[in-house]
N, C-alpha and C positions, 0 to 999 in steps of 0.2 A: 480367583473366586470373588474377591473383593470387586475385581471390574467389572464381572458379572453384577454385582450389586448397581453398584452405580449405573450402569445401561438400564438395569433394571428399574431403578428408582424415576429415571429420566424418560423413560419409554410411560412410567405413571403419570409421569405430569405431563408427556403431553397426550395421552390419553382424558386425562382429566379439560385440558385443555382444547379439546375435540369435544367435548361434552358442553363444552360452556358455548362454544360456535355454534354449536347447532342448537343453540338456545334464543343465541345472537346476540350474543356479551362475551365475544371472545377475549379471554382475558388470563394470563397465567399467573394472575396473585389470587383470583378466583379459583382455578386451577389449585392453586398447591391449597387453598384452603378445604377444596372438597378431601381433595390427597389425604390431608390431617386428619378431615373426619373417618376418611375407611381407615387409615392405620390406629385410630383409636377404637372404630367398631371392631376391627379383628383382634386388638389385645384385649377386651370388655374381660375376657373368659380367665386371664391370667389376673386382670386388675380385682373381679371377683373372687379368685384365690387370697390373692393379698387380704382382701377385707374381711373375709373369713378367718385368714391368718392372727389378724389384727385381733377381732373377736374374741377368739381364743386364749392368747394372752391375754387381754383386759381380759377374761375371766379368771386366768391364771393367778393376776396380780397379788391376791392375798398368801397363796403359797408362796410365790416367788419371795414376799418381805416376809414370808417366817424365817425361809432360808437364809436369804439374807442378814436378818437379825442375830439368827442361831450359830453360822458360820459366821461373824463381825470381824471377829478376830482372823480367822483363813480364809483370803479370799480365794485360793486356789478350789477348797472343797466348797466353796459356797459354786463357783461356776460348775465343780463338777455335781453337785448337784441337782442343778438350775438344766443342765445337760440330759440327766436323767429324768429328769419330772418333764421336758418336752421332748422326750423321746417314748415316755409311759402315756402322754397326752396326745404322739401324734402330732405335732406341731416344730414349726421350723419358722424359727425368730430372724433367720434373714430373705424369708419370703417378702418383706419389703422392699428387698431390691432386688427381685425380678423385676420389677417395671422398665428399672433405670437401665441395668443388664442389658434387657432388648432395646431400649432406646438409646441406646450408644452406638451399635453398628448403622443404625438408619442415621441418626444425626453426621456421623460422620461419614459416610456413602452422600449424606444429601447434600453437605458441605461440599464433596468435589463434584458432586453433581452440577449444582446448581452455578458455580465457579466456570465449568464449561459448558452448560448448556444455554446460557445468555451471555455467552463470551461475543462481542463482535467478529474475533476472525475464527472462534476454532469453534461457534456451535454446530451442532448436529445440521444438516443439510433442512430435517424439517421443522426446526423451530423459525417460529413468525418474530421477529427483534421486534416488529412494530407493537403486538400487546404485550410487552414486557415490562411496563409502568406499570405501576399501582399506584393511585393517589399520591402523594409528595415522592413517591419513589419512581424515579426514570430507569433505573433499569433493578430489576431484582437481585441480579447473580453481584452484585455491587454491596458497599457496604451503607448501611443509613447510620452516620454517626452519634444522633442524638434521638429521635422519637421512638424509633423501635425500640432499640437498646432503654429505655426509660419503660416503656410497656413490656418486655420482654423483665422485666427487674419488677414492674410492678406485679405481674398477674402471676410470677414464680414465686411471690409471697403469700398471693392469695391462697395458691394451690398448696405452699407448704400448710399454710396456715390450717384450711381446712383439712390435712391430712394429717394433723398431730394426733398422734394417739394419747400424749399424756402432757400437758400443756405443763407442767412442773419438772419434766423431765430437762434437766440441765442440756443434755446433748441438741435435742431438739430444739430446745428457746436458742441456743445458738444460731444452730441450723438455718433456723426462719428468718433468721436475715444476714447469717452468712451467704449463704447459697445464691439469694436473690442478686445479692451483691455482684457477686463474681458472675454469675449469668449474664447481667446489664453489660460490665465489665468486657466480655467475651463476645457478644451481640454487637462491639462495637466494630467488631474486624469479619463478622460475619456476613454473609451475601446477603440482602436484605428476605430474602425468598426465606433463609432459612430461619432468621428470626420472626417471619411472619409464621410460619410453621411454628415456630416452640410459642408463640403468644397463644394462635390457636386451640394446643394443645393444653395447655397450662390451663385454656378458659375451660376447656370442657371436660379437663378433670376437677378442676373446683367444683364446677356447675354437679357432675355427679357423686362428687362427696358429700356435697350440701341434699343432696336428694335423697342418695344412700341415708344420709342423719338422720334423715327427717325421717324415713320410712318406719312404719311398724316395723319391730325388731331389729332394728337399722342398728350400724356400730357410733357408741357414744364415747364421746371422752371422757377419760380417766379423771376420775378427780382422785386428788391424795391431800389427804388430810397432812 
C-alpha cells in the first residue's frame, strides 16, 4: 500500500510537470511546487478544524487555570478534569496534530519518491533528467547541503511562530526553535525536491495563519498574565 503511495505521489509530479510544459517552462521544481499548493488546498478543511480547535481552547483557558490552580496539589485529578471539561466542550486538544499526522505519510512516500524518480539509472521511463534543476540545484532527487536546508530551518520558524497559540507556554517557546533546528538538520540529507516542498509548505501556512489573525473573528494569541 505504501508503493502505491509513492507511484502515486510520483505520477503528481509529473502530472504537475505536464502542466508547466504546456505552459512552456517545463520544469519539475516548478512542478513539485504547484504539487505543494494542491496538497495544502485539499488539507485547508482539516487545517480549519485545527483552528477552530484552537479557538476553543483559548476560550477555555480561564476554566482550564481554575483547574489547575484547584487541583495544584493532584495533578492526576487536575488532567482528569481538564478531560472532562473537553469532553462537556466538545473539543479535542490534540487536534493540533492532525496536520503533522497526515503530513508524515506524504513526506515520507515523497522522500522515496523523489530519491527514484530523478535517480539517473532507475527513473521512471517518463521522467525528463534534463528539467530536473532548479536554480543552484542540478538535480532535485539529490541533497542541497546548505541553502535549502537554512530556508527549510528559516520558514519552519516562521510557521511555528505564527501558529503559537499561547507565546508563554513553555512547551511551545521551546518548540519554535527546537523543531526548526532539527528540520534544517534533516533537509540536509534530503532530496532537494523534498525540501523544496516543505519550504513551500511552511510558506503558505504562515502566509494563512497571518490571514486567519488578522481576519474578523480570526483566532488570537493567548496572552497570560
Amino acid at each position: 500500500m505504501f508503493g502505491a503511495l509513492v507511484d502515486f505521489l510520483s505520477n503528481c509530479i509529473q502530472f504537475f510537470y505536464t502542466v508547466t510544459a504546456n505552459f512552456g517552462l517545463p520544469n519539475y521544481g516548478i512542478a513539485i511546487l504547484l504539487f505543494t499548493v494542491a496538497v495544502k488546498v485539499l488539507l485547508f478543511p482539516l487545517t480549519a478544524y485545527q483552528i477552530r480547535s484552537m479557538k476553543k481552547i483559548q476560550e477555555l483557558q480561564p476554566k482550564i487555570q481554575k483547574i489547575q490552580q484547584k487541583y495544584k496539589n493532584d495533578p492526576q485529578k487536575a488532567q482528569q478534569a481538564m478531560l472532562e471539561l473537553y469532553q462537556k466542550e466538545k473539543v479535542n486538544p490534540f487536534s493540533g496534530c492532525l496536520p503533522l499526522l497526515i503530513q508524515m505519510p506524504i513526506l515520507i512516500a515523497l522522500f522515496n519518491s523523489l530519491r527514484r524518480f530523478f535517480d539517473p539509472l532507475q527513473h521512471p521511463e517518463y521522467v525528463n533528467l534534463d528539467h530536473a534543476s532548479f536554480f543552484w540545484v542540478d538535480n532535485l532527487g539529490a541533497p542541497d547541503p546548505w541553502i535549502l536546508p537554512l530556508l527549510v530551518g528559516l520558514f519552519t520558524f516562521l510557521q511555528s511562530k505564527f501558529s503559537m497559540s499561547n507565546p508563554n507556554d513553555q512547551t511551545q517557546k521551546t518548540m519554535l526553535y527546537v523543531m526548526p533546528l532539527m528540520m534544517a538538520w534533516f533537509a540536509r540529507s534530503f532530496p532537494a525536491g523534498l525540501s523544496l516542498y516543505w519550504v513551500m509548505y511552511s510558506i503558505m501556512s504562515a502566509l494563512e495563519q497571518a490571514i486567519i489573525r488578522r481576519a474578523p473573528g480570526g483566532v488570537k494569541k493567548e496572552e497570560v498574565a
